[in-house]
C-alpha positions as CSV (number, residue, x, y, z in Angstrom):
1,X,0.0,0.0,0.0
2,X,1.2,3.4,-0.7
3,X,1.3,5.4,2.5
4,X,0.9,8.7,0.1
5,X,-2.5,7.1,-0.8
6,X,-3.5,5.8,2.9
7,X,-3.8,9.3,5.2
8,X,-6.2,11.5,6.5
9,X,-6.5,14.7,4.9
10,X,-8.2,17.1,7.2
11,X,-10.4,19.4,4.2
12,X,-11.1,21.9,7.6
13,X,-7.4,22.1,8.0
14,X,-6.7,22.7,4.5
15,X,-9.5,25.3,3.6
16,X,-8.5,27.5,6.5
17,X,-6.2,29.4,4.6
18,X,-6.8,33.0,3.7
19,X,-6.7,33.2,-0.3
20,X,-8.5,35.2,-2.4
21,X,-8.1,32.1,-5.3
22,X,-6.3,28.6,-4.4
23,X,-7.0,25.0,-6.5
24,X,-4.8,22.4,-5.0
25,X,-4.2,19.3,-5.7
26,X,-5.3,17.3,-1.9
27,X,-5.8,13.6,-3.2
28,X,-5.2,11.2,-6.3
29,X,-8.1,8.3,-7.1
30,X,-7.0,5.9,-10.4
31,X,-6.6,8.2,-13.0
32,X,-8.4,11.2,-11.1
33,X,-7.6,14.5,-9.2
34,X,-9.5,15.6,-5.8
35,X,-8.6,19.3,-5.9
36,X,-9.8,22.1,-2.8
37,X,-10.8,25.1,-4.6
38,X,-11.3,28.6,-2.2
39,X,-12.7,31.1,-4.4
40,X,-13.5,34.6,-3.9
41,X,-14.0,35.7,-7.6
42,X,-15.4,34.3,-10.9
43,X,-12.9,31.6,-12.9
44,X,-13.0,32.4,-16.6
45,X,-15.6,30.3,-19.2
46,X,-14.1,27.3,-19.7
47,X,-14.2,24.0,-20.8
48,X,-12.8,20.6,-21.1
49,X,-12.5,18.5,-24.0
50,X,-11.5,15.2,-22.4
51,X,-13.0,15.1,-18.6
52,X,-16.2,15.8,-16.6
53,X,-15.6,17.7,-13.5
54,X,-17.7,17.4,-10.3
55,X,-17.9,20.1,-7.8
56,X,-19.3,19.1,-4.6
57,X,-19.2,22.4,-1.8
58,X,-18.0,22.2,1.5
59,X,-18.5,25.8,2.4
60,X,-20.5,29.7,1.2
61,X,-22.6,28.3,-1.9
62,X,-20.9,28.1,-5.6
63,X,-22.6,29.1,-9.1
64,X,-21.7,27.4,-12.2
65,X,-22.7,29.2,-15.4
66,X,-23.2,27.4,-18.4
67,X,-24.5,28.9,-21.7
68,X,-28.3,28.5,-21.0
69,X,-28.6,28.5,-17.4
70,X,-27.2,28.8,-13.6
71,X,-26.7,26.4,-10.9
72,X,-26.3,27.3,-7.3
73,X,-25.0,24.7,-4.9
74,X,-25.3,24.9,-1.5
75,X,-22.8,22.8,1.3
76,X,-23.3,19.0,0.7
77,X,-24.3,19.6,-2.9
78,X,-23.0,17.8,-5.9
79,X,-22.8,18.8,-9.8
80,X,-21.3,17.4,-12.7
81,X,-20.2,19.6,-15.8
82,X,-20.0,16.8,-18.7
83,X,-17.0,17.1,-20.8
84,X,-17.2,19.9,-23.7
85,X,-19.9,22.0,-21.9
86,X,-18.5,25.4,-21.3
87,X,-19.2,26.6,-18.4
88,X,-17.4,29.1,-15.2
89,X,-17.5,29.0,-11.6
90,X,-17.9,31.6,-9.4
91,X,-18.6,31.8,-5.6
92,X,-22.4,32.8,-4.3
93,X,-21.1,33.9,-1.6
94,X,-18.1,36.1,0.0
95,X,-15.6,32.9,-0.2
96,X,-16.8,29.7,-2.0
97,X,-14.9,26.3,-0.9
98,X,-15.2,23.4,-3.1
99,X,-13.7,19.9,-3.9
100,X,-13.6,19.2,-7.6
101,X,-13.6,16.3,-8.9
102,X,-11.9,15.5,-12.6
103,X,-9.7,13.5,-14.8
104,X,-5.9,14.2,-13.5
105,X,-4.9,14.5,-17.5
106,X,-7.6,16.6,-17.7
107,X,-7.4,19.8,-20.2
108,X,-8.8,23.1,-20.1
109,X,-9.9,25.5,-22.6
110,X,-10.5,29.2,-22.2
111,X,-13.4,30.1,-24.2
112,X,-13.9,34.6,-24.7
113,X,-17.2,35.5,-23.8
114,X,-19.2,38.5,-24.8
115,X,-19.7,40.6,-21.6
């Protein structure tokens, strides 16, 4: 057993710092990435040609924009972007925390948006 793969990772711990934008890597599964994501402003439109990504919040409430419509998700909450959808995150609240979920080869695309 890799001991890498076999501790505790405290999410409290880790989400305590004071960042106005942090995405870190906190935990690899097969072939996937668990990243913590603190936001306090929008990410940029987006999307990714080769993974879904799952957002699940921990803390505040996060929106996820996509072309037609707006999610909110509230702590305990769970959303999937499928692969190729564009779409942007941004927090619904002063400071968003999030895990995300996603392919660790995964590849993203900056898509420019009319304001």
């Amino acid at each position: 057993m890799n001991a890498e793969h076999s501790k505790i990772i405290d999410i409290a711990a880790k989400s305590a710092i004071n960042a106005r934008y942090s995405n870190t890597t906190i935990a690899m599964v097969n072939d996937h990435v668990v990243r913590l994501s603190i936001m306090t402003e929008p990410f940029f439109w987006h999307f990714h040609p080769n993974s879904d990504e799952s957002f699940l919040v921990i803390e505040g409430s996060l929106f996820i924009d996509l072309e037609e419509s707006t999610v909110e998700l509230l702590p305990n909450q769970l959303f999937t972007v499928p692969g190729n959808v564009i779409h942007r995150t941004r927090p619904g609240s002063p400071r968003s925390v999030n895990l995300t979920f996603e392919s660790a080869s995964m590849e993203t695309i900056r898509v420019e948006r009319d304001k």
